[in-house]
Backbone as CSV, one residue per row, in Angstrom:
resi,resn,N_x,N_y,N_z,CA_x,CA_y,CA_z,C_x,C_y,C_z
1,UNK,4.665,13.006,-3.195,3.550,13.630,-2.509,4.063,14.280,-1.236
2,UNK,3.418,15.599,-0.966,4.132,16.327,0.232,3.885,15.439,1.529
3,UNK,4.694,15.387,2.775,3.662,14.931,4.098,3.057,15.615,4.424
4,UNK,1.637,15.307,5.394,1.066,16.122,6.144,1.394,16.441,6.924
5,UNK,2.489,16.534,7.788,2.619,16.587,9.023,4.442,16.639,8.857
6,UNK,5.045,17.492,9.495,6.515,17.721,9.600,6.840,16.097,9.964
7,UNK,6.346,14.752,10.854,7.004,14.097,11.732,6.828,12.936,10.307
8,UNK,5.606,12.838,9.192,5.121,11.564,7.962,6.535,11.212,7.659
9,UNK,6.877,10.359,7.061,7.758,9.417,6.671,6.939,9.399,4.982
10,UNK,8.527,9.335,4.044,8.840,8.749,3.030,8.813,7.410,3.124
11,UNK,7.834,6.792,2.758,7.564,5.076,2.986,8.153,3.959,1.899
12,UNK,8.890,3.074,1.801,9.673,2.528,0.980,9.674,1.084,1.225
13,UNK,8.818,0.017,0.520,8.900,-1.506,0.660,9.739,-2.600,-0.086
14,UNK,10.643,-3.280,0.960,11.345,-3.721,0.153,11.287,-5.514,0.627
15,UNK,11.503,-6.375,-0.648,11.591,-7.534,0.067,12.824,-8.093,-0.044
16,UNK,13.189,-8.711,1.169,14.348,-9.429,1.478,14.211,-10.859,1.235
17,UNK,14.458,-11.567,-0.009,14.183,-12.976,-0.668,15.463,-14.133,-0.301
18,UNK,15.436,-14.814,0.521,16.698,-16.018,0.339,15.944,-16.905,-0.472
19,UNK,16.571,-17.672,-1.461,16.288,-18.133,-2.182,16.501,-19.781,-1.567
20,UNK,15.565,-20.066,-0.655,15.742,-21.629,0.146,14.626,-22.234,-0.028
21,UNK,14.508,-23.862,0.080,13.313,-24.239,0.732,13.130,-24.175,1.975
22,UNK,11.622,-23.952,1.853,10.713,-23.755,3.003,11.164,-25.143,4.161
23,UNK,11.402,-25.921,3.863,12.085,-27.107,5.027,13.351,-26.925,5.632
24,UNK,14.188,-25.568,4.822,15.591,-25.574,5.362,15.376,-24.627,6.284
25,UNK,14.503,-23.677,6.382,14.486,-22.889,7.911,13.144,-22.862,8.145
26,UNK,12.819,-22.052,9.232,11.647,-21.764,9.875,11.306,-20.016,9.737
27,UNK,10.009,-19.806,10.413,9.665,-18.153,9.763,10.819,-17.443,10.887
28,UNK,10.994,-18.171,12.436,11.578,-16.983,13.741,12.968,-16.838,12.637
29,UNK,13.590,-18.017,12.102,15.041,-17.716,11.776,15.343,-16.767,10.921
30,UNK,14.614,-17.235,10.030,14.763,-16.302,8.854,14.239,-14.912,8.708
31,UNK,13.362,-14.934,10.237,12.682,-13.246,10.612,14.502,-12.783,11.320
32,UNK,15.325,-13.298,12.433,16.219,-13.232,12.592,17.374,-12.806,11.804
33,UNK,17.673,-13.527,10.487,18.671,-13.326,9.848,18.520,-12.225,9.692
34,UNK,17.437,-12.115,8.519,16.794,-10.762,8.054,17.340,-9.351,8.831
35,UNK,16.642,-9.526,10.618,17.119,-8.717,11.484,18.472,-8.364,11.556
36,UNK,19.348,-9.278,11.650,20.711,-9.148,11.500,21.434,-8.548,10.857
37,UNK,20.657,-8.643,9.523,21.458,-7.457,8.516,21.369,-6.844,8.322
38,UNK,19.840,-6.448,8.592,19.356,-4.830,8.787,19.951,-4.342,10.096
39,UNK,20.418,-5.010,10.931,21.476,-4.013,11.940,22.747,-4.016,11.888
40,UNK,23.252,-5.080,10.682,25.034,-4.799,10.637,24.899,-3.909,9.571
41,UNK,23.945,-3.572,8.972,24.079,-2.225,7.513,23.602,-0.763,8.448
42,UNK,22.751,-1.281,9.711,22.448,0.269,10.098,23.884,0.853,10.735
43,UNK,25.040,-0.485,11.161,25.756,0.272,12.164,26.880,0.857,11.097
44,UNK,26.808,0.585,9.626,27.847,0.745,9.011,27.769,2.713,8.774
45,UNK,28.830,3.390,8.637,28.519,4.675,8.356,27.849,4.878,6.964
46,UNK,27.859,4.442,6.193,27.790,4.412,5.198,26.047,4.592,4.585
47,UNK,25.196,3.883,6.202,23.647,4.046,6.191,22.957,5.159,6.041
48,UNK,24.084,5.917,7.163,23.423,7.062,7.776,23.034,6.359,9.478
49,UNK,23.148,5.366,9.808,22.723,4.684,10.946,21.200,5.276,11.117
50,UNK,20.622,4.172,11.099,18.871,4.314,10.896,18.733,4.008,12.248
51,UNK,17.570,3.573,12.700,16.769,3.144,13.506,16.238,2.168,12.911
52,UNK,16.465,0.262,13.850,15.910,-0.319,12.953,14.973,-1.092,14.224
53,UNK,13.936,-1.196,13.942,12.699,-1.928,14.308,11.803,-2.906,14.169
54,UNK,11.624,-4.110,14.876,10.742,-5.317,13.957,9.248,-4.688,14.273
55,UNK,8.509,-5.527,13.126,7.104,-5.442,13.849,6.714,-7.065,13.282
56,UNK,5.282,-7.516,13.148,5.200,-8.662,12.712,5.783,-9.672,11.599
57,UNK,5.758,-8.420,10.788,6.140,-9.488,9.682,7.195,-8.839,8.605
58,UNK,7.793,-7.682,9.306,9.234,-7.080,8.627,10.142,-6.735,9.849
59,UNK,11.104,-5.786,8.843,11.999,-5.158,9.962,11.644,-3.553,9.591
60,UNK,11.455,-2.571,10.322,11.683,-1.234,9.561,13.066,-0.576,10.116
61,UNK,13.789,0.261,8.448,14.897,0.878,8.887,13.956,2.161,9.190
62,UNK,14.663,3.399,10.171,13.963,4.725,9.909,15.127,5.729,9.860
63,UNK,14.868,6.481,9.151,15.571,7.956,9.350,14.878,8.820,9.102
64,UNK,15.850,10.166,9.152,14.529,11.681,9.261,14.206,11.559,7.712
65,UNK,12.809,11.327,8.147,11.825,11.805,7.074,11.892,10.527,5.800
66,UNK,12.259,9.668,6.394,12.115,8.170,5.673,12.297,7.151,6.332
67,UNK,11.272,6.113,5.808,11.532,4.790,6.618,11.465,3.267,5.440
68,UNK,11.786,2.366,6.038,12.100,1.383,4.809,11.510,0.155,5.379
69,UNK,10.692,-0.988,5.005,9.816,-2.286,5.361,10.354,-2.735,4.716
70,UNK,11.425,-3.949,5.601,11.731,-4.705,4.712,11.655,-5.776,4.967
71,UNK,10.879,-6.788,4.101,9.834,-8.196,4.349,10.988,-9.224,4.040
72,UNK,11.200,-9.989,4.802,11.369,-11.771,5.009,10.893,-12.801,4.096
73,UNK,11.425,-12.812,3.513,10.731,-14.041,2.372,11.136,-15.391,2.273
74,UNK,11.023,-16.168,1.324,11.307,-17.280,0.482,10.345,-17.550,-0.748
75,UNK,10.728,-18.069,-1.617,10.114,-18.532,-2.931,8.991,-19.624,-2.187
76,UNK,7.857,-19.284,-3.067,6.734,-20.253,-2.819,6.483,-21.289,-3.892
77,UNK,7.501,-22.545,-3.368,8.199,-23.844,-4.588,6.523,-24.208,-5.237
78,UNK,5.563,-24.286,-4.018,4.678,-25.224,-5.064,3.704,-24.258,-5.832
79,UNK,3.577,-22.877,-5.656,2.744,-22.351,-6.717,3.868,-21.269,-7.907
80,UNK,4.720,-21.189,-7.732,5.950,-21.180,-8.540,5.848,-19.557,-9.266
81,UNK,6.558,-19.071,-10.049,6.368,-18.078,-10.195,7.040,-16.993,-9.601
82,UNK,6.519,-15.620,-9.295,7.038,-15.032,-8.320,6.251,-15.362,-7.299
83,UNK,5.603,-16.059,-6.807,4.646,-16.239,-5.751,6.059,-16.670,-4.730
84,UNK,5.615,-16.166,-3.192,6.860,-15.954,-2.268,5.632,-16.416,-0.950
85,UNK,6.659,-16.700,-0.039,6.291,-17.021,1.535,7.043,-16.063,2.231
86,UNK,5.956,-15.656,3.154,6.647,-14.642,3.867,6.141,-15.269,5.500
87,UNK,7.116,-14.033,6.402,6.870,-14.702,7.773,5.756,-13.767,8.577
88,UNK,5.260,-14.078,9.720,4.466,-13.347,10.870,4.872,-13.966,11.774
89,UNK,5.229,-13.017,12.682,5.179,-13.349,14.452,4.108,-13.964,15.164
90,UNK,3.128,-13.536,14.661,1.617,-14.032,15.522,1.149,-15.473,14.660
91,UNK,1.425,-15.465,13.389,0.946,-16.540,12.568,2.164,-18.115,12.152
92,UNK,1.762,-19.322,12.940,2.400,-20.189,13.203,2.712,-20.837,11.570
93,UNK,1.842,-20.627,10.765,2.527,-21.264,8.736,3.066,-20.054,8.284
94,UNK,3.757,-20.563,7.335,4.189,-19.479,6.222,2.775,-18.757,5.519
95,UNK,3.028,-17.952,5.171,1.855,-16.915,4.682,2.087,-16.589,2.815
96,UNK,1.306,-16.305,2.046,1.643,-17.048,0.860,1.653,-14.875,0.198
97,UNK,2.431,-14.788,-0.943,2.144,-13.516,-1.378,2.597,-13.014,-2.793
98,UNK,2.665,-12.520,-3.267,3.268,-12.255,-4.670,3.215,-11.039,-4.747
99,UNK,4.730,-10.163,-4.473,4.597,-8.222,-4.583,4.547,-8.154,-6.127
100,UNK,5.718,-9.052,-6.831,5.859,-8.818,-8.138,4.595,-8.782,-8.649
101,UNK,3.828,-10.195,-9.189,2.821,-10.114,-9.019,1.573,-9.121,-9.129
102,UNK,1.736,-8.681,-8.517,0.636,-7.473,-7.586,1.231,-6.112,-8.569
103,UNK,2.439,-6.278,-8.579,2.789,-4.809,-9.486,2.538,-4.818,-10.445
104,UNK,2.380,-6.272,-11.655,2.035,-6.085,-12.812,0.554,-6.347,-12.545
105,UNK,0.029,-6.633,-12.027,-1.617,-6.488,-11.643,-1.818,-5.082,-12.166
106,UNK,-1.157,-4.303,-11.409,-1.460,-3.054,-10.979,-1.146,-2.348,-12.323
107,UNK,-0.538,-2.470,-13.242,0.178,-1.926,-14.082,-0.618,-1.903,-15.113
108,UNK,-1.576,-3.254,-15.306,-2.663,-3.645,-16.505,-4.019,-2.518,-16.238
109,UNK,-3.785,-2.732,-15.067,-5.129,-2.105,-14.626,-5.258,-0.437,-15.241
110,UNK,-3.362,-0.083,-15.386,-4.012,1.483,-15.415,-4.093,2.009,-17.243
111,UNK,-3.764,1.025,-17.675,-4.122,0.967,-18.974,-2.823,1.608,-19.915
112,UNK,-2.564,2.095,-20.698,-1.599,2.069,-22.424,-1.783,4.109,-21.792
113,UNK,-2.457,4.583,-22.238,-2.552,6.220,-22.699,-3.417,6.973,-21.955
114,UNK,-3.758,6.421,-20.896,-4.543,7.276,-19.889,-3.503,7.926,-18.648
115,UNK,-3.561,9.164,-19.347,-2.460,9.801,-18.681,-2.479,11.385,-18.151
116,UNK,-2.481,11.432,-17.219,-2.980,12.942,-16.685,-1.621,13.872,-16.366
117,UNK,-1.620,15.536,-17.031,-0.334,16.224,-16.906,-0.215,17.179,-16.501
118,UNK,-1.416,17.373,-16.074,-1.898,19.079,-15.816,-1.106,19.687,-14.647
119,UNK,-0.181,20.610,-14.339,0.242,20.949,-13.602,-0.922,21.882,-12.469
120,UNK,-2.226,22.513,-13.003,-3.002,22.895,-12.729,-3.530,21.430,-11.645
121,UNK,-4.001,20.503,-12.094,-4.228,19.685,-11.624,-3.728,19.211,-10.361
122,UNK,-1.951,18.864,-10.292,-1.273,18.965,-9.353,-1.874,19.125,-8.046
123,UNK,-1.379,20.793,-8.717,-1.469,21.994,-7.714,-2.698,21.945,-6.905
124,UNK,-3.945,21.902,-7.722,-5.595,21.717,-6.783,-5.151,20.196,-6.059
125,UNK,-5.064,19.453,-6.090,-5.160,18.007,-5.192,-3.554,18.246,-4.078
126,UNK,-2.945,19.323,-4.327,-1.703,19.222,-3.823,-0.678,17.919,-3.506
127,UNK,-0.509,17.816,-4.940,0.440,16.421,-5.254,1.955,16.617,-5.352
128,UNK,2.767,16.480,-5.253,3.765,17.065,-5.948,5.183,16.187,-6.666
129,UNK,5.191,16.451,-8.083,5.888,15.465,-8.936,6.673,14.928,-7.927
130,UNK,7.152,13.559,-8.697,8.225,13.314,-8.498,9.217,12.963,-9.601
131,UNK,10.614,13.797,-9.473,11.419,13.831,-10.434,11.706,12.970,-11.812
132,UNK,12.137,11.298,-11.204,12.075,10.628,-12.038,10.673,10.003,-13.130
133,UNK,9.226,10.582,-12.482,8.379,9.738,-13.041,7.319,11.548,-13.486
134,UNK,7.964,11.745,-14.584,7.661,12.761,-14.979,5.819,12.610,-15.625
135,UNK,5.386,11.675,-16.034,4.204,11.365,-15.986,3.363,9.921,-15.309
136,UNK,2.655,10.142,-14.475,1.810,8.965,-13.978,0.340,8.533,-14.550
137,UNK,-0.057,7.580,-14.727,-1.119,7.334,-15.353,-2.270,8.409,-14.208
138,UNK,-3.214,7.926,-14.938,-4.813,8.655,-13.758,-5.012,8.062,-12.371
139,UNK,-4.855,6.326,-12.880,-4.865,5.438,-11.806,-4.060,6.323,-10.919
140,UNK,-2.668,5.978,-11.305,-1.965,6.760,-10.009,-2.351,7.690,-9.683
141,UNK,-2.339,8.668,-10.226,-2.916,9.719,-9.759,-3.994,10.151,-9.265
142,UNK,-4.965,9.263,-9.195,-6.222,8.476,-8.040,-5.894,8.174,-7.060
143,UNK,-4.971,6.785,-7.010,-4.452,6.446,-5.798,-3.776,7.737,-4.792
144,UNK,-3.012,8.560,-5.772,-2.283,9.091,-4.829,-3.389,9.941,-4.258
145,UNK,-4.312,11.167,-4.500,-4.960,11.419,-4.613,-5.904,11.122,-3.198
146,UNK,-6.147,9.470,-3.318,-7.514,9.299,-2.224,-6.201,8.935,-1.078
147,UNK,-4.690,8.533,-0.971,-3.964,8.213,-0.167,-3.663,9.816,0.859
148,UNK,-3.572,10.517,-0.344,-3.540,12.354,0.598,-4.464,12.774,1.507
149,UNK,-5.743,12.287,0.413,-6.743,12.534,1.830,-7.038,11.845,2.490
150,UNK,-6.634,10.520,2.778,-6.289,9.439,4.140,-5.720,9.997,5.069
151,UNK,-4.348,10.519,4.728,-3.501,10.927,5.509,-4.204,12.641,6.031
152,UNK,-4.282,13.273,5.704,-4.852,14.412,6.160,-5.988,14.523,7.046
153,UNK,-7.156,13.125,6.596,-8.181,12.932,7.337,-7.527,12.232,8.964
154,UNK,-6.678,11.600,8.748,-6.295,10.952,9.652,-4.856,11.132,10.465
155,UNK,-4.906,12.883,10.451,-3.443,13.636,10.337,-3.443,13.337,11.855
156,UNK,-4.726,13.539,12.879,-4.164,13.644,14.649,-4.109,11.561,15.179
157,UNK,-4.589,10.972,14.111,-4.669,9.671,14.444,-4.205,8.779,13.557
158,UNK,-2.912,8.806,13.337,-2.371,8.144,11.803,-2.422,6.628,12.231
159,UNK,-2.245,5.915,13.162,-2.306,4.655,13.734,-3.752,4.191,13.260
160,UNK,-4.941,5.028,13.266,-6.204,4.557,12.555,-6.043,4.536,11.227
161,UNK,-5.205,4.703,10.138,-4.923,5.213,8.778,-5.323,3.833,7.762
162,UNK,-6.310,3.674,7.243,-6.601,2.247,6.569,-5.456,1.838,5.709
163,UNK,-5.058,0.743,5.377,-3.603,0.399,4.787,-3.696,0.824,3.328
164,UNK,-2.433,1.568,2.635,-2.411,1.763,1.340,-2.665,0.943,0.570
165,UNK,-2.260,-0.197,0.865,-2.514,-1.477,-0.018,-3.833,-2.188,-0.179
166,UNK,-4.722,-1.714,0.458,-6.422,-1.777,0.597,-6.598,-0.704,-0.230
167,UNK,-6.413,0.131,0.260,-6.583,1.922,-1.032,-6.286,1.406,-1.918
168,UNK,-5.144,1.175,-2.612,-4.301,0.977,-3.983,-5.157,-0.382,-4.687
169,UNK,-5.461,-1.242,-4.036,-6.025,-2.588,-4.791,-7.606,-2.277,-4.767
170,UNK,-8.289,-1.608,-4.265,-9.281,-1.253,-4.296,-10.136,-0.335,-5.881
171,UNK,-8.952,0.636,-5.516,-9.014,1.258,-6.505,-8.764,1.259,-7.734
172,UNK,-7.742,0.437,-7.827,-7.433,-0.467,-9.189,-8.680,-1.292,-9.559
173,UNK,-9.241,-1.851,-8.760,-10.329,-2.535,-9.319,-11.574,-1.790,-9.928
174,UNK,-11.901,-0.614,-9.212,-12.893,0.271,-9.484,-12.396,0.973,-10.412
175,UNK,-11.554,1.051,-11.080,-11.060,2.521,-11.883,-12.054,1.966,-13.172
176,UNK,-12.325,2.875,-13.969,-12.975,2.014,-14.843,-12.640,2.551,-16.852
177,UNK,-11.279,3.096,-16.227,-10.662,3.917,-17.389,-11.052,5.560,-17.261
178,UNK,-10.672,5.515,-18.990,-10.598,7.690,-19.266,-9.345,8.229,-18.857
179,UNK,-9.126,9.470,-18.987,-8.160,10.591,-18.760,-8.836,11.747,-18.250
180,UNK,-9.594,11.502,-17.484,-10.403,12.671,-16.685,-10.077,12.254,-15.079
181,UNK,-9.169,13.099,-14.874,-8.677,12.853,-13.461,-10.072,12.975,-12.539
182,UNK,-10.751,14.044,-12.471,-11.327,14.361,-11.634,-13.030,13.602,-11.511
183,UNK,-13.183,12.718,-12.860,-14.414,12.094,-13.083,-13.869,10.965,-12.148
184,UNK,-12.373,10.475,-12.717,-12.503,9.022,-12.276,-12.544,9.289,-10.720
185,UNK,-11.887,9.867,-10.117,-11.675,10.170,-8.879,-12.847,9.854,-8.222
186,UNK,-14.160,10.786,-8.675,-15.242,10.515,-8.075,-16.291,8.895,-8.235
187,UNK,-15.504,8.252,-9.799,-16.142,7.206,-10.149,-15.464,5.998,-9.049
188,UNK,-14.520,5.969,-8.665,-13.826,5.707,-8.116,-14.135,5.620,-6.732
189,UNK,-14.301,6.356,-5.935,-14.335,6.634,-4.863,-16.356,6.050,-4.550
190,UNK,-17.088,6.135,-5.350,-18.689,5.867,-5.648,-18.336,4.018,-5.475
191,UNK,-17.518,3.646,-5.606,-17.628,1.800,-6.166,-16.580,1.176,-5.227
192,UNK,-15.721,2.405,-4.582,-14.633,1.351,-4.246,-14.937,0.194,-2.862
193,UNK,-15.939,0.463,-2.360,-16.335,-0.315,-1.411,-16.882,-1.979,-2.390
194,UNK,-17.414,-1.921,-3.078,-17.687,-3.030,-4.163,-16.973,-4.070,-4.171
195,UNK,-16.135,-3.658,-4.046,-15.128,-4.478,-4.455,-14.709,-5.780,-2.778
196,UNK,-15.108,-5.017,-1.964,-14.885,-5.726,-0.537,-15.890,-7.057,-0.383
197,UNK,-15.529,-7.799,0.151,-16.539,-8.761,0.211,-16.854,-9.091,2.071
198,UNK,-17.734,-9.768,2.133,-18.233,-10.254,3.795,-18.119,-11.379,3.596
199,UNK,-17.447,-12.653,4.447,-17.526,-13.616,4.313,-17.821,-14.317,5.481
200,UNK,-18.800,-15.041,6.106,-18.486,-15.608,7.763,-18.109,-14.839,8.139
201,UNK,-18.635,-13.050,8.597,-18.313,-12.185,9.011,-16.998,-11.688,9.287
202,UNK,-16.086,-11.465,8.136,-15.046,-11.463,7.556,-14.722,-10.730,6.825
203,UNK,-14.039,-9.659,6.560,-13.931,-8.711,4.962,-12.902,-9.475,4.311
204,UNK,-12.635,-9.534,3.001,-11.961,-10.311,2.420,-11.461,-9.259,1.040
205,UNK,-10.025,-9.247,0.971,-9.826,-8.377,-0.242,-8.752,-8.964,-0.756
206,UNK,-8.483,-10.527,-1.494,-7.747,-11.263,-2.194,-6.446,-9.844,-2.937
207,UNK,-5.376,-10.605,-2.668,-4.420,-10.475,-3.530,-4.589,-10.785,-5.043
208,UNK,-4.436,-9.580,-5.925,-5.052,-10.431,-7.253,-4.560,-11.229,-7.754
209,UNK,-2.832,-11.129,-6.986,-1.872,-11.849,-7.750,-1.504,-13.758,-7.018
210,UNK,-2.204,-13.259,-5.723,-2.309,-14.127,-4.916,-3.517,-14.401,-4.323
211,UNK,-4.121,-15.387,-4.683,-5.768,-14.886,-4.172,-5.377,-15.430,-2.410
212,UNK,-5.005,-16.255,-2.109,-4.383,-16.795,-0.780,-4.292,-15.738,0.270
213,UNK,-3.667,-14.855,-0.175,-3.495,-13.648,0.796,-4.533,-12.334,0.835
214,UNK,-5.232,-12.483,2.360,-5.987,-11.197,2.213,-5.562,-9.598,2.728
215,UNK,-5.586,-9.462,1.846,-5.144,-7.418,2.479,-6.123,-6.747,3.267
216,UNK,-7.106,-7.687,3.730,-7.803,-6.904,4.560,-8.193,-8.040,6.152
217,UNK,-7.244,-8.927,6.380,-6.991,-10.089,7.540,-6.906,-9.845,8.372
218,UNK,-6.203,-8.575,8.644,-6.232,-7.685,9.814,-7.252,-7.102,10.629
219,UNK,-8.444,-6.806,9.527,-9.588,-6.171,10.326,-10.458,-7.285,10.913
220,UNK,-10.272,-8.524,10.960,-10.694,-9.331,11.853,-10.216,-9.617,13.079
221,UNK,-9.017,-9.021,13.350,-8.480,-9.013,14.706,-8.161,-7.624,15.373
222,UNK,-8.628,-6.014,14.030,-7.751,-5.494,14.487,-9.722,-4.316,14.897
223,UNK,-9.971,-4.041,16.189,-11.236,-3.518,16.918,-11.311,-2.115,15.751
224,UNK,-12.709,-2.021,14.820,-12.870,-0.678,14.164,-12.390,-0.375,13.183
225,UNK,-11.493,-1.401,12.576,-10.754,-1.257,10.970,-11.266,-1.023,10.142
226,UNK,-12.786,-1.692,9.973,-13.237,-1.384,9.361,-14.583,-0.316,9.560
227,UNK,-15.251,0.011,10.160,-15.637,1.593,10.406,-15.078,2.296,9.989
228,UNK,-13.246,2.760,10.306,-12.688,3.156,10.231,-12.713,3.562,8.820
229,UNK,-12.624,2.331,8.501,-12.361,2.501,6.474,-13.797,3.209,5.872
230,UNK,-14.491,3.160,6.549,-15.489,2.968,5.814,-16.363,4.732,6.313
231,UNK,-15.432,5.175,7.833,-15.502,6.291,7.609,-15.113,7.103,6.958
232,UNK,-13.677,6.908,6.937,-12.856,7.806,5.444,-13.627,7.905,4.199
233,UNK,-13.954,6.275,3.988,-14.485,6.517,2.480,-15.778,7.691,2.403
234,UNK,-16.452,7.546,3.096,-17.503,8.382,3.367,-17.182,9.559,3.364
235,UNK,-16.123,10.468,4.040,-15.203,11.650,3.858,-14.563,11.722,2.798
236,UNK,-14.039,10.986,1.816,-13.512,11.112,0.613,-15.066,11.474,-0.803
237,UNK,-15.976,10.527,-0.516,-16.464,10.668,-1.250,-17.362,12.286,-1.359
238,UNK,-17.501,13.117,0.033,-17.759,14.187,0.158,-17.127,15.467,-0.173
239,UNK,-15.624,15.295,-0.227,-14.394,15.753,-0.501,-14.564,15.927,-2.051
240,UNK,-14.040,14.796,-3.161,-14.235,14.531,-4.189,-15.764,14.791,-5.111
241,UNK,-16.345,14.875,-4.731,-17.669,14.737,-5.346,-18.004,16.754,-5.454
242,UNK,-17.671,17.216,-4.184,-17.857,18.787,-4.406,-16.623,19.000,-5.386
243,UNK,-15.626,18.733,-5.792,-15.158,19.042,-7.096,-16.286,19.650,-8.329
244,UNK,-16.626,18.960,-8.370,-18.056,18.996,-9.359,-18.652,20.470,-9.169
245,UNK,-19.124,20.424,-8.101,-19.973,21.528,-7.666,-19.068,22.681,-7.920
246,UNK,-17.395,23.102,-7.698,-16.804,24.307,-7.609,-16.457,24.071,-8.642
247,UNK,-16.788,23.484,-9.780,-16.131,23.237,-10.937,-17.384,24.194,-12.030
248,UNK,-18.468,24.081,-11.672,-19.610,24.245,-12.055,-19.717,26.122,-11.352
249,UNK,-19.571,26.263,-10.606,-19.537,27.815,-10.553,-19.218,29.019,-10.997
């Protein structure tokens, strides 16, 4: 997908797994190690020497026009599986998560033969292939889709930008099948709030793969997250829905 903006970043998540028990270290150390090697690989020539940066609960490498999250882990012994513990700075337990998990979640969801190719298509949503994945299901091509106009809506204030991983699990849940890019888009975008829940004044958006972990935990500490979200959606669904209308002319 193109950036909006000359300065967007190629975004790339990766997890960094030691394979220990949770009793043989703690989250600062193993946020540490982690750190460590993401700066003896940035200083090597061989990187490109990045820019490397912590924030809560990764390290990011950056370079021009790409950046890399790369998460702190350990295996999560008692629910087994790929289920993993990861660390936070602000949060004193291990935090529970499953990426693997979450990818084959994601994978069921978009179904066997629902598959969109239209280069026409593309071109109107301004998507643009990418080499190795010469066809993407609809899903994806939804996701990517309502993620473009996140970013565009939110081109002078990207720090307000609701997290992809709220977009992406959202929408997986709402998709509701077909090979009509432009139906689901709008079917899609009509439900995806549905899927959010209020809890003890709380939004709550379970990991499917992990129900433990919420992808939306943040907007309880973080002022307008959710407005925020809930303005976009409101702009997407205005966006998407006149499809229809210039389709019809």
């Amino acid at each position: 997908m193109r950036n909006v903006n000359r300065n967007d970043d190629i975004d790339i998540d990766l997890v960094a797994m030691r394979d220990i028990a949770r009793t043989s270290i703690t989250q600062e150390q193993l946020k540490v190690e982690v750190g460590a090697a993401a700066h003896t690989y940035a200083r090597r020539a061989v990187s490109g020497h990045p820019k490397v940066e912590e924030s809560s609960r990764c390290w990011t490498l950056t370079w021009p026009g790409m950046h890399v999250d790369v998460l702190p882990a350990i295996p999560n012994a008692e629910a087994g599986g790929s289920n993993l513990l990861i660390t936070d700075r602000e949060v004193r337990s291990w935090l529970p998560s499953n990426p693997a998990g979450y990818a084959a979640w994601f994978r069921s969801r978009m179904g066997t033969q629902m598959f969109a190719s239209s280069q026409t298509e593309e071109k109107r949503l301004d998507i643009q292939s990418v080499p190795e994945w010469r066809q993407r299901s609809v899903l994806q091509r939804v996701v990517q889709a309502l993620k473009r106009h996140r970013d565009v809506y939110f081109a002078q204030r990207p720090e307000e930008r609701p997290a992809s991983i709220v977009i992406t699990t959202l929408a997986a849940h709402a998709y509701a099948g077909g090979n009509d890019l432009y139906g689901s888009l709008r079917q899609v975008v009509s439900e995806l709030s549905l899927h959010l829940d209020l809890v003890d004044g709380n939004w709550v958006l379970p990991n499917p793969a992990q129900p433990d972990e919420n992808f939306t935990d943040s907007w309880t500490t973080t002022d307008g997250s959710a407005d925020r979200f809930f303005e976009w959606l409101r702009a997407a669904g205005a966006t998407f829905n006149a499809f229809e209308t210039k389709t019809a002319l």
